[in-house]
C-alpha positions as CSV (number, residue, x, y, z in Angstrom):
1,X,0.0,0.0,0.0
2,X,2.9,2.2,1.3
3,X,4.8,1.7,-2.8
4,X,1.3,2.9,-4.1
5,X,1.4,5.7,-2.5
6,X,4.6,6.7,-3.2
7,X,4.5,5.7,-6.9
8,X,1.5,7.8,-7.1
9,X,3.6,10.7,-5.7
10,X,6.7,10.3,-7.9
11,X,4.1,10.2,-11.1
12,X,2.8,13.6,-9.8
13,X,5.8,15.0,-9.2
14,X,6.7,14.5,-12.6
15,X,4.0,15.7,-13.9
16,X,4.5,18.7,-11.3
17,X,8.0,19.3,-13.2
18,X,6.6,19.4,-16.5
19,X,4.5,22.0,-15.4
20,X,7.0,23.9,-14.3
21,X,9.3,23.3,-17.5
22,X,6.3,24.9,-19.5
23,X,5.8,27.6,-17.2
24,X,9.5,28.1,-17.3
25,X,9.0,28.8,-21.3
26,X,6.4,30.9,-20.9
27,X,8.1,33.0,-18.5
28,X,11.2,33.8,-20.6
29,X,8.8,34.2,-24.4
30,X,6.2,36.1,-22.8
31,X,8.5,39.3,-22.6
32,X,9.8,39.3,-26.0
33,X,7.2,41.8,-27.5
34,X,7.6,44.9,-25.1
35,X,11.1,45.7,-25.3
36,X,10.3,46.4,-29.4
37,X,6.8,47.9,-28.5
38,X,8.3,50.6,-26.2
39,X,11.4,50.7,-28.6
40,X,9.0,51.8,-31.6
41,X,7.0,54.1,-29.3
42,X,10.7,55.7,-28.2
43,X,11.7,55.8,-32.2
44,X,8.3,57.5,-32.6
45,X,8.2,60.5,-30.0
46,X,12.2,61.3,-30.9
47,X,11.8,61.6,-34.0
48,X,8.4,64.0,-33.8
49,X,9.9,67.3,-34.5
50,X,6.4,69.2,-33.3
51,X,7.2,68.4,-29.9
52,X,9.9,71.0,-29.1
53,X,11.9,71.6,-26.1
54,X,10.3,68.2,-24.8
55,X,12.9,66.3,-26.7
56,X,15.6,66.2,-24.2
57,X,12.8,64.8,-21.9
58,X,11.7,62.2,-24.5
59,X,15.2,60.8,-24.8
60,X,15.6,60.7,-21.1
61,X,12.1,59.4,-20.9
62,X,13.2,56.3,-23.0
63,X,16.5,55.9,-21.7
64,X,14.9,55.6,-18.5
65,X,12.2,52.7,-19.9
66,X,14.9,50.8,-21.6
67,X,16.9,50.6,-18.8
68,X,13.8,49.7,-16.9
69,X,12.8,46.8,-19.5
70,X,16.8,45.2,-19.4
71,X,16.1,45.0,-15.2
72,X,12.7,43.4,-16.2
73,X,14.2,40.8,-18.5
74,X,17.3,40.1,-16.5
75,X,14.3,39.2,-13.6
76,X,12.6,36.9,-16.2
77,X,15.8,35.3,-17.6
78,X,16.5,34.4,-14.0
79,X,13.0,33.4,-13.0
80,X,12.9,31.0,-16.3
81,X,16.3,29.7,-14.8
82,X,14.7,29.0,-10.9
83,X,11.8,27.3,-12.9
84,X,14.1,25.1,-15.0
85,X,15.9,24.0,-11.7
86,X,13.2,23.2,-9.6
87,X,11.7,21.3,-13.1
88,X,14.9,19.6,-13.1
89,X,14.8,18.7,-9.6
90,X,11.5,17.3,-9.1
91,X,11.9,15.2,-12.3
92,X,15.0,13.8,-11.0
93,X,13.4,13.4,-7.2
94,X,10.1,11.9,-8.9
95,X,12.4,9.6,-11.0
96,X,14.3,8.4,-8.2
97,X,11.0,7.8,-5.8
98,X,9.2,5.7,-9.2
99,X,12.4,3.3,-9.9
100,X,12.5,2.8,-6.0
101,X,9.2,2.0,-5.8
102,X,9.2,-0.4,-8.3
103,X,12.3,-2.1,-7.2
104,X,10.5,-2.2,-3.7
105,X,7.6,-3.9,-5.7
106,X,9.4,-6.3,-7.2
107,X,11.3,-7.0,-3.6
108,X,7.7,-7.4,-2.2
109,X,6.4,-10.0,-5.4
């Protein structure tokens, strides 16, 4: 009863890490589009001449959000990295726990 229980864990704990591995990829592709949205926007506003004297504060303005969007996608690079860890980790736990339990199965046969 006890190697049910525990094969039942491992097989959600792989399951748990595929998951993970997904969410992983979503995390590091979902940011792709705004760094080029806000870099067209920026391209856009300096290069609108009826603005005037707010030019300087346009280019500091963007400066500013591109610096701001690197610090974002550094965060997500390194969250897509935790993710792949712990996906890597609970495969390999959940992988250990299933070929255990089997063994103890086969012990128990």
């Amino acid at each position: 009863m006890i190697v049910r229980k525990i094969q039942i864990t491992a097989l959600l704990m792989l399951l748990l890490s595929g998951v993970c591995a997904v969410k992983s990829a979503t995390v590091l592709f979902s940011g792709d589009h705004l760094g080029s949205r806000v870099e067209n926007a920026c391209f856009g506003l300096a290069t609108d001449h009826s603005m005037g004297s707010n030019e300087q504060r346009v280019a500091e303005s963007c400066q500013a959000l591109r610096k701001e969007i690197h610090s974002l996608r550094e965060a997500q690079i390194n969250g897509f990295l935790w993710l792949l860890v712990v996906a890597g980790a609970l495969f390999a736990w959940g992988s250990a726990l299933l070929v255990w339990s089997r063994a103890a199965n086969r012990a128990v046969d």
